[in-house]
C-alpha positions in Angstrom: -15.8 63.6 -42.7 -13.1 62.2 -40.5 -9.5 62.4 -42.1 -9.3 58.7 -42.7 -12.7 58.9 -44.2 -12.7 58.5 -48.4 -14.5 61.2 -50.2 -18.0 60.8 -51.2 -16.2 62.2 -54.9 -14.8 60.0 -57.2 -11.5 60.0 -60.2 -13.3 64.0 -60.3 -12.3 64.7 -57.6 -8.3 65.9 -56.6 -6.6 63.3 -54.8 -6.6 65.4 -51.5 -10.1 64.1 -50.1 -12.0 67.3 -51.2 -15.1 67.2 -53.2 -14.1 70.5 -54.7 -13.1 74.0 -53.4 -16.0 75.0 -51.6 -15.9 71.6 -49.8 -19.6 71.1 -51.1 -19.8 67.2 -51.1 -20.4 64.9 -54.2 -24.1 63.8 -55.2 -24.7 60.3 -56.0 -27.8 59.5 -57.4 -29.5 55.8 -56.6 -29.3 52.6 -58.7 -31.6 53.4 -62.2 -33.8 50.3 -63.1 -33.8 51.6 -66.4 -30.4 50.7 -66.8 -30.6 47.2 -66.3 -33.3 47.3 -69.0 -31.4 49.1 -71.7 -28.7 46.4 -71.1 -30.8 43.6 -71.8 -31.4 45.7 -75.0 -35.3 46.3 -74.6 -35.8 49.3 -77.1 -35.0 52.5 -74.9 -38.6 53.9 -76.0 -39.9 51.4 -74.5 -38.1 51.4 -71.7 -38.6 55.2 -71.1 -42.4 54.5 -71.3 -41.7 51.9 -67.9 -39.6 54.2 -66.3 -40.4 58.0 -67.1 -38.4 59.5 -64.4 -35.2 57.6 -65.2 -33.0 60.5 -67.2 -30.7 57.5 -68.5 -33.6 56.6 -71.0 -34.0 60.0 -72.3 -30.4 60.8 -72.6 -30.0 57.0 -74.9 -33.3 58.3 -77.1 -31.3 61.2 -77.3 -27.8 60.4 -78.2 -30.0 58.0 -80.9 -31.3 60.9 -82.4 -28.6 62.9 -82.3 -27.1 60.1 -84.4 -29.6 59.8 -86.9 -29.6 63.4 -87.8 -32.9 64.3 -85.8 -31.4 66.9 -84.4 -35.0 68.9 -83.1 -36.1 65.0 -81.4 -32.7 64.8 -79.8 -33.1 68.1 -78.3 -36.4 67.1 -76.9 -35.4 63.8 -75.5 -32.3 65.1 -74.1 -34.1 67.8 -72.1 -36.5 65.7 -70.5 -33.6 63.7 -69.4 -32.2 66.7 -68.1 -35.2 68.1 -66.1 -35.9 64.3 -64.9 -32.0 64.3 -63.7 -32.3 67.8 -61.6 -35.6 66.1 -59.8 -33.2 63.6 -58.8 -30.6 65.5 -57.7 -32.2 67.6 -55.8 -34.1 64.8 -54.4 -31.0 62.9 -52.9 -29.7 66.1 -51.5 -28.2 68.5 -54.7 -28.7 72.0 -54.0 -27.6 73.9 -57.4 -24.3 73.2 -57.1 -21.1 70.5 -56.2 -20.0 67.2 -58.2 -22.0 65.1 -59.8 -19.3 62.3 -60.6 -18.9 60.2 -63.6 -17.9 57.4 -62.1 -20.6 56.5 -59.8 -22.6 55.0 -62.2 -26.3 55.6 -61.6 -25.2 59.4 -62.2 -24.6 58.9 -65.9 -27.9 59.3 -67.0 -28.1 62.6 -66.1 -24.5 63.8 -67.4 -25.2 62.0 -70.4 -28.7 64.0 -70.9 -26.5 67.2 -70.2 -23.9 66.7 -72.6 -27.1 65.7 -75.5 -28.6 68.8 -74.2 -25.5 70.8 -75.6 -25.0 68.8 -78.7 -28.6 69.0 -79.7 -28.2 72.8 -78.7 -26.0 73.9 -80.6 -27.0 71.6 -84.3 -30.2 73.8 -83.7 -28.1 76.8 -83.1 -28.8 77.5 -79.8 -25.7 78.9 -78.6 -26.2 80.5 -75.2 -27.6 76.9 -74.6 -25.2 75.0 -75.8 -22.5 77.1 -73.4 -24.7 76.9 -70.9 -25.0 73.3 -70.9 -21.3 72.7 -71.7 -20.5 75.0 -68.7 -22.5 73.1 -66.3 -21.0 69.3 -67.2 -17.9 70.4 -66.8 -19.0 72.1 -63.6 -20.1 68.9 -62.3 -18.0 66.1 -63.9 -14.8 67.0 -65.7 -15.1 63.6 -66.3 -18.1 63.4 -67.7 -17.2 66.2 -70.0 -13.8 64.3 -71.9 -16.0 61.1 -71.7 -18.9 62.9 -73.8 -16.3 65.2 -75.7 -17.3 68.7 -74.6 
């Protein structure tokens, strides 16, 4: 990256045109069809039916759960998302570790899975999990991490 080059990162990412410490550059995921669906409001099972990969349709069957007290569903939902958002990842280039920012879009999904992953965790009193989880959003999108409050 030349100096007068922006960083791939995002508002996660310091001012000074690093991606982090380690200089490991930000992963942005590709445009999610399923998103365009769940804003025309077409039920998000549905939706997750038409696009199984897409981790933005597990993580909104999971923050639905979560909200309706079905807490063992959630957890479900919200690790598919979760597993679907690592294929991604590694898929456009992700190797285990480096940003993931919040605010390139299309990466939501996956943050969003994470941060149901640790909710749903920890109301079924999975603690290492929970951490775990909580450990890794932040790890990839302090961003992500206020936005989802953990």
């Amino acid at each position: 990256m030349s100096p007068t080059e922006p960083s791939r990162g995002s508002s996660d990412v310091a001012a000074g045109g690093t991606d982090n410490l380690l200089g490991i550059p930000a992963t942005e995921l590709p445009p999610d069809p399923a998103a365009d669906r769940l804003a025309q409001g077409v039920d998000p099972t549905d939706v997750a039916r038409m696009y199984p990969a897409s981790s933005l349709a597990w993580a909104v069957l999971a923050e639905d759960a979560l909200d309706d007290g079905r807490v063992v569903d959630a957890y479900a939902y919200a690790r598919t998302g979760y597993h679907r958002g690592l294929d991604a990842l590694r898929r456009n280039g992700w190797r285990g570790q480096g940003p993931v920012p919040w605010s390139h879009e299309p990466n939501r999904g996956f943050l969003r899975a994470l941060g149901a992953l640790a909710r749903a965790a920890s109301a079924i009193g999975e603690t290492d999990e929970q951490r775990r989880c909580t450990m890794f959003l932040r790890d990839s999108s302090r961003e992500a991490a206020e936005a989802l409050g953990l």
